[in-house]
N, C-alpha and C positions, 0 to 999 in steps of 0.2 A: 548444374543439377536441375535448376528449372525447365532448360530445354528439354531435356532428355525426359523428362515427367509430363510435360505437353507432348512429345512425343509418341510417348507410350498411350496418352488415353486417345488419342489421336487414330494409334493401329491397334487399338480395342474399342471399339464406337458400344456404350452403353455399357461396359464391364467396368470401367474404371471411374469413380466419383470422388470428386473434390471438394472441399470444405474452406472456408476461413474462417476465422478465432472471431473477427468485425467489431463492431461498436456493444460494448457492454462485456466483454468477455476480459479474462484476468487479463492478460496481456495488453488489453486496450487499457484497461484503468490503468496498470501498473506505468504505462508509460502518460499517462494523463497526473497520473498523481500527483510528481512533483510539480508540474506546472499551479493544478489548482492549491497545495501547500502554499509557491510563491505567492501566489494572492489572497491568501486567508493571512496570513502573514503581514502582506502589506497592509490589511484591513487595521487587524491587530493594533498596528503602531498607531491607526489614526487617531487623534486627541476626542473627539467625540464617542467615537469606539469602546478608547480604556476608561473614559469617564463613567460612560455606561456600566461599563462593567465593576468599576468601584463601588458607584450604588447600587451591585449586588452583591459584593463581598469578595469579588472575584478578580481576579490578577492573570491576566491572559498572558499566554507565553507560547507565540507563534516557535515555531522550529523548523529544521529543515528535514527531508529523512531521516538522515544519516543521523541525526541528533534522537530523534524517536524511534530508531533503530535500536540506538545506544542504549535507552535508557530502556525499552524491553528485555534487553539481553541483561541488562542490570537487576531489573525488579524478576527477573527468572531466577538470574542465580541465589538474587538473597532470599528469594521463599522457597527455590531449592534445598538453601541450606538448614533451615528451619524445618521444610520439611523430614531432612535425614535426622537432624539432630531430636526429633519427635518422634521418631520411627512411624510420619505418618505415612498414609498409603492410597490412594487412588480406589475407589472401589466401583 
């Protein structure tokens, strides 16, 4: 497919223009992300780190995507259901 599309702007000189998604665009985070998760993550564990965070009251809980996937699909459904169960509504 690649070929055939260098091809084509090839035997249209100035009719046909090309694009890439690059550095900052959804697709570049999205495959960036989990990488920089793994490292917040490993920060997370470090004993200096959680100490920190205790003297602020806070309990850090690195996760992976898939795990923070989960739990949005989770906190939707249950305020979902709360909201049918209220007849509330979006305005």
């Amino acid at each position: 497919m690649r070929r055939a599309s260098i091809s084509l702007a090839k035997s249209r000189p100035g009719q046909v223009t090309y694009a890439s998604s690059g550095d900052g665009s959804p697709e570049h985070i999205a495959g960036e992300l989990p990488k920089s998760m793994a490292e917040i993550n490993k920060i997370l564990k470090l004993p200096d780190v959680r100490e920190r965070f205790a003297t602020l009251g806070a309990d850090p809980a690195g996760e992976t995507a898939e795990q923070f996937g989960s739990y949005i699909k989770s906190e939707v459904a249950k305020f979902a259901k709360v909201a049918r169960e209220r007849h509330l509504e979006l305005e």
